[in-house]
C-alpha positions in Angstrom: 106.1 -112.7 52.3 103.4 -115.2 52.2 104.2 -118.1 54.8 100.4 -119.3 54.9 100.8 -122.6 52.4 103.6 -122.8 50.0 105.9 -119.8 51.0 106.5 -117.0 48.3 107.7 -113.5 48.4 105.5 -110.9 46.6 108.9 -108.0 45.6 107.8 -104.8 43.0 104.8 -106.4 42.3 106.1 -110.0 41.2 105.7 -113.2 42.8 108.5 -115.1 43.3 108.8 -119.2 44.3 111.0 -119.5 47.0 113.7 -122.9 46.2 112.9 -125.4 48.0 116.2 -125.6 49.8 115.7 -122.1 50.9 112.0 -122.2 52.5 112.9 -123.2 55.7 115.5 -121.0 56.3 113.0 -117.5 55.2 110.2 -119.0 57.5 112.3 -119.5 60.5 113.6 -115.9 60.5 110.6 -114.5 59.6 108.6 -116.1 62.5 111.5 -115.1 65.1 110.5 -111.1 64.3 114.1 -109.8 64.3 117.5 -110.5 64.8 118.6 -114.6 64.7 122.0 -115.6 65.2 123.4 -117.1 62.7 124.8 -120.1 64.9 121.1 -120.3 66.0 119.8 -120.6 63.1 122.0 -123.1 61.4 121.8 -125.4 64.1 117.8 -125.1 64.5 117.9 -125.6 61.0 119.9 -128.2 60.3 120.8 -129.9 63.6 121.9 -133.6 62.4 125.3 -132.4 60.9 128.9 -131.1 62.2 128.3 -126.8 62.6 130.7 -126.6 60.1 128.0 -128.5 57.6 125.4 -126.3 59.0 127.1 -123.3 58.5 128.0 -124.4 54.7 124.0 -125.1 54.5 123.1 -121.6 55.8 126.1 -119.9 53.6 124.2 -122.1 50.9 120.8 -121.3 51.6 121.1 -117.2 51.7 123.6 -117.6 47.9 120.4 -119.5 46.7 117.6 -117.2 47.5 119.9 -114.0 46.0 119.7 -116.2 43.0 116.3 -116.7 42.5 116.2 -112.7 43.1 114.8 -112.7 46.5 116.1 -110.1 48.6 114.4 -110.0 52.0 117.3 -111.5 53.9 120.1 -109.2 54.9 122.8 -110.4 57.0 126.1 -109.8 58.7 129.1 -111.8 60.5 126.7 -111.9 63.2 123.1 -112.2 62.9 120.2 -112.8 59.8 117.3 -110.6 59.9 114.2 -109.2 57.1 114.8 -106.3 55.4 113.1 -103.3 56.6 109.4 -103.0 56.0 109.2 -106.3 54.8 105.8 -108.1 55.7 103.7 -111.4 56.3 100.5 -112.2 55.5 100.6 -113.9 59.0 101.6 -110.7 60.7 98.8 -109.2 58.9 96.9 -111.9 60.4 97.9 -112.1 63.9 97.4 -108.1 64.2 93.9 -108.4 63.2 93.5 -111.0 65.5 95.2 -108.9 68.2 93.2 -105.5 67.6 90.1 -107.8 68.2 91.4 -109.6 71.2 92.3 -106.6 72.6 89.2 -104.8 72.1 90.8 -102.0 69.8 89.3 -103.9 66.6 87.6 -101.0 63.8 85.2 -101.3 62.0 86.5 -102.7 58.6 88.3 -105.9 61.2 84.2 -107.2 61.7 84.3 -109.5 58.9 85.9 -112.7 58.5 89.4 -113.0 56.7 89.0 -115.3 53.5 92.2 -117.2 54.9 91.4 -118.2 58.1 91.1 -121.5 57.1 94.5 -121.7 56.1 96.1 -120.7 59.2 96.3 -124.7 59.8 98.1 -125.2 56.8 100.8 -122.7 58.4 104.2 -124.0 56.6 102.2 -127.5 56.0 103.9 -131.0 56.1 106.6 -129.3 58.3 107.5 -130.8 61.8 110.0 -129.0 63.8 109.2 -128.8 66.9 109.8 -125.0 66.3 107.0 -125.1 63.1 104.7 -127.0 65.4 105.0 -124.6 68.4 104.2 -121.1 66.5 101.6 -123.7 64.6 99.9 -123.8 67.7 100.1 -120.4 69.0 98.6 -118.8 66.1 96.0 -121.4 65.8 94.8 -120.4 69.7 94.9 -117.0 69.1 92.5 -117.2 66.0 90.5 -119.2 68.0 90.5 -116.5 70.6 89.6 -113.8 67.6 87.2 -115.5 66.3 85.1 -116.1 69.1 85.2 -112.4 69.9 84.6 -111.4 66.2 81.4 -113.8 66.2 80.0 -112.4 69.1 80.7 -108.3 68.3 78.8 -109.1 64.8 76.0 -110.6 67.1 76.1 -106.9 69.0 75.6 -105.3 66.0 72.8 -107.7 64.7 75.3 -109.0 62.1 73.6 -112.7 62.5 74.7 -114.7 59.5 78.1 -113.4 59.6 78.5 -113.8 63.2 77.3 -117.6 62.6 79.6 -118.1 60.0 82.4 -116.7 62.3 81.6 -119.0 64.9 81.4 -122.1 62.6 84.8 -120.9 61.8 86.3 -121.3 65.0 84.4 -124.3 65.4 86.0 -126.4 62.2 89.3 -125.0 63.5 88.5 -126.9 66.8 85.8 -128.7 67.0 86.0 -129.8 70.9 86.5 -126.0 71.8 83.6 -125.6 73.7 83.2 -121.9 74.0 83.3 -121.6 69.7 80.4 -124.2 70.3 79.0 -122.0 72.3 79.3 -118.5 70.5 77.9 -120.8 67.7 74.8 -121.5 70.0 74.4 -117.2 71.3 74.7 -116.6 67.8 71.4 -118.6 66.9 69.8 -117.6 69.5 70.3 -114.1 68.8 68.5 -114.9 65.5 66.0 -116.2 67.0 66.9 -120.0 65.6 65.9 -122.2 68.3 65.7 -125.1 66.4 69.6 -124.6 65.1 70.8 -123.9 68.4 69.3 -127.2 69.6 70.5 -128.9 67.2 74.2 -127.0 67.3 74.5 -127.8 71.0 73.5 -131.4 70.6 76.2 -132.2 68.2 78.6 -130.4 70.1 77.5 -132.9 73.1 77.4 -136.3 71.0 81.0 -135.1 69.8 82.0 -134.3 73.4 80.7 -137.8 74.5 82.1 -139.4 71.9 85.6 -138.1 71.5 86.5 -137.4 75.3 83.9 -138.6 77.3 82.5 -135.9 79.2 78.9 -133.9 79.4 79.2 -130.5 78.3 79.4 -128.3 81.1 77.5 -127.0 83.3 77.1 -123.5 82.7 76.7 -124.6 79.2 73.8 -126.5 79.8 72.1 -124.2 82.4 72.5 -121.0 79.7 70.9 -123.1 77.2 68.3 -124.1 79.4 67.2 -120.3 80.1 
């Protein structure tokens, strides 16, 4: 299943649309990672009607993505779950993210994932609060990852991709201090002065501008060394 951007299912090697009346109801179980009650799901889904109309609309839903020939929803009296050893590409993305959190990243996880950039385009023009929420959480853990990743490829003298992983994290947030500052180590590490001058000083004009502040301290004091 492909929830980054337009959501799609990828079944024996064809990809299939999902209807348009059906998207929200494949994301929302897919994002819970198991078992969701039906009730719960009908009523987080479509919360303005009676729970008899929500149930029709969930009944309605599941008919209309076995028609279209997607078949990654099973369900019972009871519950609505995947299918077994069905995927994401944003579990594929948070595990990556996780093994380099965690510090059990390999090898072939030091590089940059060409989709990073979509991970803020997670289910995009959606605003449930429940969308927003997991919106969020993935989007700080990349950050998170990403920061590590830059600064393991500046450990193994990987400069230019550790700047470009940095840069990463920094379009993804660009008042994050710390993804300023991995940009910053990562120059250095180069032995581009001039780029981390000029790195840090828009990361200060943007910090002055936007909220105010110096940047900190520590900050200032490393660069100064």
């Amino acid at each position: 299943m492909h929830l980054l951007g337009n959501p799609s299912v990828m079944q024996d090697g064809r990809l299939y649309p999902v209807p348009e009346g059906c998207k929200r109801l494949l994301a929302f179980v897919a994002l819970q990672r198991g078992r969701v009650d039906r009730r719960h799901a009908a009523g987080s889904l479509w919360p303005d009607g009676t729970d008899n109309r929500a149930s029709g609309n969930l009944r309605s839903a599941l008919w209309r993505l076995r028609g279209a020939g997607i078949v990654v929803l099973e369900s019972d009296k009871c519950s609505i779950f995947l299918r077994e050893r069905t995927t994401t590409d944003l579990d594929s993305l948070c595990e990556w993210a996780d093994r380099l959190i965690d510090g059990t990243a390999s090898e072939a996880d030091l590089h940059v994932p060409e989709w990073t950039s979509s991970i803020a385009e997670l289910l995009p023009g959606w605003y449930d609060e429940w969308v927003i929420f997991e919106r969020e959480r993935i989007r700080q853990r990349m950050l998170h990852a990403l920061e590590v990743l830059s600064c393991s490829l500046r450990t193994a003298g990987r400069y230019g991709e550790a700047i470009d992983a940095a840069m990463d994290a920094v379009a993804l947030e660009p008042l994050r201090e710390s993804a300023h500052r991995v940009l910053v180590e990562a120059h250095v590490a180069e032995g581009n002065f001039i780029e981390a001058q000029r790195s840090y000083v828009r990361y200060r004009d943007i910090a002055r501008r936007e909220l105010g502040v110096e940047p900190s301290a520590a900050f200032r004091a490393w660069l100064r060394r």
